[in-house]
N, C-alpha and C positions, 0 to 999 in steps of 0.2 A: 982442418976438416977431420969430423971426428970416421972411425969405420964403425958399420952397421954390424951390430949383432943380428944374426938371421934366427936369431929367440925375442929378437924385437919386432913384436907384429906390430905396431904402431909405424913403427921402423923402415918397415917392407911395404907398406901401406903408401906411406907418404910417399915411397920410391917409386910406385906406379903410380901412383894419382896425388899429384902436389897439391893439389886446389883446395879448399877448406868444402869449398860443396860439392857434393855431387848430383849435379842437374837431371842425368838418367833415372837415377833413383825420386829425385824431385818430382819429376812427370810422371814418374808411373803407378807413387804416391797417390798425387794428386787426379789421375788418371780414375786410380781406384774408386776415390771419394766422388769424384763427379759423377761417377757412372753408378754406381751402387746407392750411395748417399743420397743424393740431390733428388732425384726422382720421388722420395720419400718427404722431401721437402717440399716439391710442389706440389704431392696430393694433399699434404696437409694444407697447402695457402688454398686449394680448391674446394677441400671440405669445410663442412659448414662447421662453425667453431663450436654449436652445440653440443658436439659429441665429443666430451671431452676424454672418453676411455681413446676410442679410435686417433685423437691426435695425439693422445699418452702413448699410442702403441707406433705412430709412425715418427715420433719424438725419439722415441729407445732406437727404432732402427735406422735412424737416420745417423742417433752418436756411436752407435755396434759398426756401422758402416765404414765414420769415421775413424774407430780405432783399427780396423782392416787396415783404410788407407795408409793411416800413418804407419801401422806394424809392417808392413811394404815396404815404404820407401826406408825406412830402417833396416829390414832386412840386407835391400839389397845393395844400399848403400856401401862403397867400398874408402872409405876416408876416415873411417873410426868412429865417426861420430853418430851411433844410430838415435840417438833420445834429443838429438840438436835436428835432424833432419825429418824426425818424426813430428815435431812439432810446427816445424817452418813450413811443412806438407800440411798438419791439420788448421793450423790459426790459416797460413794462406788461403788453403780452398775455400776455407769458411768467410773469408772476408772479401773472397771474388764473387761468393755465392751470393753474399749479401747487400752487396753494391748494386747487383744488381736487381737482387730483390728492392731494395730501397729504392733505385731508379725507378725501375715501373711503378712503386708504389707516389713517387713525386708527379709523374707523368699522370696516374690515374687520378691523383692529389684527396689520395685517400690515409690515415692517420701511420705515422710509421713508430711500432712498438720499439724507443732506443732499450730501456728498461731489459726487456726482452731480448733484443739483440745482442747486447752485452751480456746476458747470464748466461745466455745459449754460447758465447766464447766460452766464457769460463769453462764451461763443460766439456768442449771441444779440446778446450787446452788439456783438458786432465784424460780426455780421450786419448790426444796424444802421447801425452806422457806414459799412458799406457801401453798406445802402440808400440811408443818405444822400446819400453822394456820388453814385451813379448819377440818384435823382430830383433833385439837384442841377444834376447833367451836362443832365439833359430839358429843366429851366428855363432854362437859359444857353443853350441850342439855341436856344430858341423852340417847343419843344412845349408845346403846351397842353393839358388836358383839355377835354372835348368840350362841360362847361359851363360851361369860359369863351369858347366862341368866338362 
């Protein structure tokens, strides 16, 4: 057994919190994105698709939303890994959000955009990615959330 360098924040990290994830920080990720996000999502499945400036503009805030969430659960993340948890908060909301959009669209047995669903990942993912690195940037500050202080 080797002894911890206490200049090893990895180190001290893993000594409070062994797990690879951190679930807290998962949910409140995730939290983020449902509640800010999605809302923007389903005014856009309500408006009429003609208006393609307006679903361009609930399109931007719905992935602005997304990189919120994921920059979150990155932040507060305490297992080292903010850009692994930022991402597992974005793709997952995104794929809980869309199951269910796909269900009601089977239900209503109206056309489902796969084409579309997948790009819209894509984007999600690089949302994340970005979250990442921003609640990354917080950590390496010295910001903390207000229930670690």
């Amino acid at each position: 057994m080797t002894v911890m360098n206490d200049d090893d924040h990895v180190a001290r990290i893993e000594g409070i919190l062994p797990h690879r994830w951190d679930l807290d920080a998962l949910r409140s990720g995730a939290a983020v994105c449902a509640t800010l996000a999605v809302p923007f999502r389903i005014v856009a499945a309500i408006v009429d698709s003609d208006s393609g400036g307006l679903n361009a503009l609930f399109f931007v805030l719905f992935v602005a939303f997304f990189v919120v969430g994921a920059g979150c659960a990155a932040w507060v993340q305490r297992t080292g890994t903010p850009l692994s948890h930022a991402l597992v908060t974005a793709i997952g909301t995104y794929a809980f959000v869309e199951i269910v959009f796909v269900a009601i669209r089977l239900v209503r047995g109206t056309q489902i955009p796969w084409f579309s669903i997948f790009f819209t990942l894509s984007v999600i993912s690089a949302a994340g990615v970005i979250g990442g690195f921003l609640g990354s940037r917080l950590q390496a500050q010295g910001f903390v959330p207000s229930s670690r202080r």
